[in-house]
C-alpha positions in Angstrom: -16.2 -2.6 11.9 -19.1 -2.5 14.0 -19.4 -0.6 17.2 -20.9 -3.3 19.5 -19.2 -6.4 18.4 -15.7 -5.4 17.8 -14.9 -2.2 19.9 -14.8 -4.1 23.0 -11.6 -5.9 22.2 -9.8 -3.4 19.8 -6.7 -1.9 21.6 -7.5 1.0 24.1 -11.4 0.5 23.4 -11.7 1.8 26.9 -10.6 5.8 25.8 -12.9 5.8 23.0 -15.6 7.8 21.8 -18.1 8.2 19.2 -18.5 11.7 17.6 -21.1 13.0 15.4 -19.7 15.8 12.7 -21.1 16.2 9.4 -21.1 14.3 7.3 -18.9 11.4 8.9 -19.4 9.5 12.2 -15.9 9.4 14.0 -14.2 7.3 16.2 -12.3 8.9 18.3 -9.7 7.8 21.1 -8.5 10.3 24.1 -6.0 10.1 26.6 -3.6 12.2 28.9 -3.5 15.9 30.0 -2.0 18.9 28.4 -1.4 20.5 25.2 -3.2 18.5 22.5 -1.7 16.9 19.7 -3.0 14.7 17.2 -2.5 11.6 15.5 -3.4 10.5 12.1 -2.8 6.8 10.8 -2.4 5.8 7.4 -4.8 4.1 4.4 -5.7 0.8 5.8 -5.1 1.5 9.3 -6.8 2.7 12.4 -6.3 3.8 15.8 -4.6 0.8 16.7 -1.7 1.9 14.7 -0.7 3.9 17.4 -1.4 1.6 20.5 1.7 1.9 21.7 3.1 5.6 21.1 -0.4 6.9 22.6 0.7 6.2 26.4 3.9 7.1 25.4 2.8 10.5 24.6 -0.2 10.7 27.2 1.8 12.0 30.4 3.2 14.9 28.3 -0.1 16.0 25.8 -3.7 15.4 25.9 -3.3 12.6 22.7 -6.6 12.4 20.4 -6.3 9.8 17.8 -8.8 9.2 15.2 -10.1 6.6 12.4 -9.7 8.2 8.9 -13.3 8.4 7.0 -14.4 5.2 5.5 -11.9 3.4 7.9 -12.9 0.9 10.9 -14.7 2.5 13.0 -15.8 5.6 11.9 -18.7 5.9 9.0 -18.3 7.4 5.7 -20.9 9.6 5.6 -20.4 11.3 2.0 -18.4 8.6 -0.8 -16.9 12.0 -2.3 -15.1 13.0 0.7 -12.1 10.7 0.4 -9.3 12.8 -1.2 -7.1 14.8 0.8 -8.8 18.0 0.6 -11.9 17.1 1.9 -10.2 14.6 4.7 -8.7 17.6 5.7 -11.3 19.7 5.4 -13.7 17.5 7.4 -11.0 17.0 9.9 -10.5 20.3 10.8 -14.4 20.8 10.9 -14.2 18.2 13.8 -11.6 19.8 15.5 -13.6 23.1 15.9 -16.8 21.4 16.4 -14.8 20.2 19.9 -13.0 22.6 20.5 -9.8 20.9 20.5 -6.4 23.4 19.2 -3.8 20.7 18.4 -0.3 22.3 18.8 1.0 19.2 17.4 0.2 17.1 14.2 1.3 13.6 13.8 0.5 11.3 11.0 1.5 7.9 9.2 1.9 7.2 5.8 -0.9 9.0 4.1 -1.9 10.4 7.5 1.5 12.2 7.3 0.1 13.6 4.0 -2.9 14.9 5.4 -1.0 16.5 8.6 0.7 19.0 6.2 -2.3 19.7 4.7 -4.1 20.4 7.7 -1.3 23.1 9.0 -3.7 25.2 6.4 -6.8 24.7 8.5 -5.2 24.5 11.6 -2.1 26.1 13.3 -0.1 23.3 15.4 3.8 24.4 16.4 4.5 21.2 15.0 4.5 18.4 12.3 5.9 15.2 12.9 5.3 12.6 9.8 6.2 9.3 9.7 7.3 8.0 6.4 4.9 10.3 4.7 2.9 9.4 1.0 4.0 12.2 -0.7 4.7 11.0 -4.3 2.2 9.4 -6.6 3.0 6.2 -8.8 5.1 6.7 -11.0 4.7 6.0 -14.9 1.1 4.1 -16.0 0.6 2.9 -12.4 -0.6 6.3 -11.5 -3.1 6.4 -14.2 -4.2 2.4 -14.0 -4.4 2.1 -10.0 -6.2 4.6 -9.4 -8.8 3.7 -11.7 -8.7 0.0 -10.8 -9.6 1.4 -7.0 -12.6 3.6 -8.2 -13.9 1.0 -10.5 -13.5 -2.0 -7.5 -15.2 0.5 -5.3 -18.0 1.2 -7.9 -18.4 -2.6 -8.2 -20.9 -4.3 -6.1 -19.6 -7.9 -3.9 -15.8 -6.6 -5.2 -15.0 -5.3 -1.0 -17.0 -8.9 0.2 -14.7 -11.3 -2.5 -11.3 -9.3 -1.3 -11.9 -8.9 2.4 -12.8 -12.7 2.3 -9.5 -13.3 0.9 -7.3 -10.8 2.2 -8.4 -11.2 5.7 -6.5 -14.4 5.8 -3.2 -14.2 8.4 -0.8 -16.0 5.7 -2.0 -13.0 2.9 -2.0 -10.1 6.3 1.6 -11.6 6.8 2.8 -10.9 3.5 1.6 -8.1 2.7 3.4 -6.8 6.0 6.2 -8.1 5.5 6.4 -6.3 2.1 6.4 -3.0 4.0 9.5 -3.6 5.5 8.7 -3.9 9.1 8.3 -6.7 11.9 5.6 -7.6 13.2 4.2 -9.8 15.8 0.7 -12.3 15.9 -0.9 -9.4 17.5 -0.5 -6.7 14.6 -1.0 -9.2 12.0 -4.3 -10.3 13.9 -5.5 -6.7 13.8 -5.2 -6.0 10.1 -6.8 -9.3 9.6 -9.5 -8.1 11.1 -9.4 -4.8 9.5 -8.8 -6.5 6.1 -12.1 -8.7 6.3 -14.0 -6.3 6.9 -16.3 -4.9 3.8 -17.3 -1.5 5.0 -13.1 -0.6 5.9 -12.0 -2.3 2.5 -14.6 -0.2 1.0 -13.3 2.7 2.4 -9.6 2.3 1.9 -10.5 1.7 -2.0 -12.5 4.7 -2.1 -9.7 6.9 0.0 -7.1 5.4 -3.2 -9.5 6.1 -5.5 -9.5 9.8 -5.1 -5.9 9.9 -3.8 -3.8 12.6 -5.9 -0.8 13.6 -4.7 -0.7 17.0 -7.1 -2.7 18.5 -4.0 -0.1 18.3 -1.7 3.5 18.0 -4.3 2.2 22.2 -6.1 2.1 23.3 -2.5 5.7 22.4 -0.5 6.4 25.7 -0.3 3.4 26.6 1.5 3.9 24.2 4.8 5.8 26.7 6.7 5.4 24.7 10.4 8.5 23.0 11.7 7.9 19.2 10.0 9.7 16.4 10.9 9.9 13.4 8.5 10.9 10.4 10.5 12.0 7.4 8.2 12.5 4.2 8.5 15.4 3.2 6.3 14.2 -0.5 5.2 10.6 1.1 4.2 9.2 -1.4 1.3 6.4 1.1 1.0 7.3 4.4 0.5 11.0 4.5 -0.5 12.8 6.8 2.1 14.3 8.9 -0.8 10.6 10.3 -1.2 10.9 12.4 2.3 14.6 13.7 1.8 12.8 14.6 -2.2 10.0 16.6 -0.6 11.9 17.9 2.4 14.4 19.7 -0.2 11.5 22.0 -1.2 9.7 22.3 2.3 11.1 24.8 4.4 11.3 24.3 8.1 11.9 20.6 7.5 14.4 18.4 9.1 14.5 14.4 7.9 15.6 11.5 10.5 16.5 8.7 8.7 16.1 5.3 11.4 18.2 2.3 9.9 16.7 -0.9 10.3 12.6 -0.3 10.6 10.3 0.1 8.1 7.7 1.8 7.1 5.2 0.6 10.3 8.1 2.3 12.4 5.6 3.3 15.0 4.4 -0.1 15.5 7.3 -1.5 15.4 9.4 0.8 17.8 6.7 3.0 19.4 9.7 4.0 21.7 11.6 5.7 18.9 8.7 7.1 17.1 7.4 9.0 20.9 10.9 10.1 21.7 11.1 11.7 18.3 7.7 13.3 18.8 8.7 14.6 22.4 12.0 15.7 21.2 11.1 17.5 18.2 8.1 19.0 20.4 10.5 20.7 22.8 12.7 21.8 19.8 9.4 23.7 17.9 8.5 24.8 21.0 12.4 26.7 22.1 11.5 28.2 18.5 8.3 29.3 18.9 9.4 31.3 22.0 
């Protein structure tokens, strides 16, 4: 996505910054006053993904949302740094670089992944993670998908040929309706934008290209904060069963199960999604003390 044509009319354009941090150029948005607390969207996404939930959250905690390496607006700056470890790693690098002490992680998806691994960099009161990616395919797919996305990231006009296509509304519709959730012409809009754009396609296929879940599945014992998974039950994405799996071997880990949204449940009830941020805030907070 490029900064000059294309910020000015993504959602909340007006709080956002651009941030130099080795080796990636971030964009960052940043809102409200108070603790800090940070949100992470998924593989695909951006910012935007939490449009609504960020004023939501903004009277309560300073909110700093960001775009994932590779993804809209901010610039890959290394092709190697894609897997969870070094997301995280280079996350938590930006955070010290400014300063900010999030005492709350919130993440999406493969965000939510990346929230439990940053509690090892970082040390929030809090995890709250949205129908998390915390299981790889299962059976071939997670030998052959993974090396589809390397090899269509390796292969030169692959991201311009599926970002022509893909960034058609009828294919965006579809492929959102799959997940399970609703959506409306604005959402759909957005991801078409995302979607026909070479430089975020590129960097979604590179993030599932070195996407391995073994990172995050060996260590469950190790996240230790007080997580919450919130689920939406009709998820097409990531079946729900996949949270109340990992949150069996995660201690200090509670699962709310939402009947009727899917795996977008943020975008699609932003209302639910803050008031089970704020709530579960409070609670990790009474235990902290």
């Amino acid at each position: 996505m490029d900064w000059n044509r294309d910020l000015p009319s993504w959602p909340l354009h007006e709080i956002s910054q651009r941030i130099s941090c080795p080796p990636h150029d971030w964009h960052v948005q940043i809102t409200g006053s108070g603790p800090e607390i940070l949100l992470l969207h998924g593989a695909g996404a951006s910012t935007h993904s939490w449009r609504h939930v960020i004023p939501l959250l903004a009277d309560r905690f300073r909110v700093i949302a960001l775009d994932l390496p590779g993804h809209a607006f901010t610039r890959l700056g290394a092709r190697h740094r894609s897997g969870i470890p070094a997301m995280s790693e280079d996350i938590a690098a930006l955070c010290k670089q400014e300063g900010w002490a999030p005492c709350g992680l919130v993440g999406h998806s493969a965000g939510g992944a990346l929230s439990l691994k940053l509690t090892h960099h970082l040390d929030p009161d809090f995890v709250v993670a949205i129908n998390p990616a915390l299981a790889n395919f299962d059976g071939a797919a997670g030998v052959v998908f993974p090396a589809l996305a390397r090899a269509a990231s390796m292969t030169p006009f692959f991201s311009t040929t599926f970002s022509a296509i893909s960034g058609r509304p009828n294919q965006i519709r579809r492929l959102l309706a799959s997940t399970g959730s609703r959506f409306d012409q604005e959402s759909i809009a957005l991801y078409a934008r995302l979607a026909s754009d070479r430089d975020h396609v590129n960097g979604v296929l590179r993030m599932m290209a070195q996407w391995d879940m073994k990172t995050i599945t060996k260590q469950f014992g190790t996240f230790t904060t007080p997580t919450l998974f919130l689920v939406g039950d009709k998820d097409g994405t990531v079946p729900p069963a996949v949270s109340d799996k990992a949150a069996a071997k995660m201690p200090n880990t509670d699962v709310q199960h939402h009947a009727g949204f899917g795996h977008l449940l943020q975008e699609e009830a932003p209302d639910v999604a803050a008031n089970a941020i704020l709530s579960f805030a409070d609670r990790a907070g009474r235990a902290a003390v």
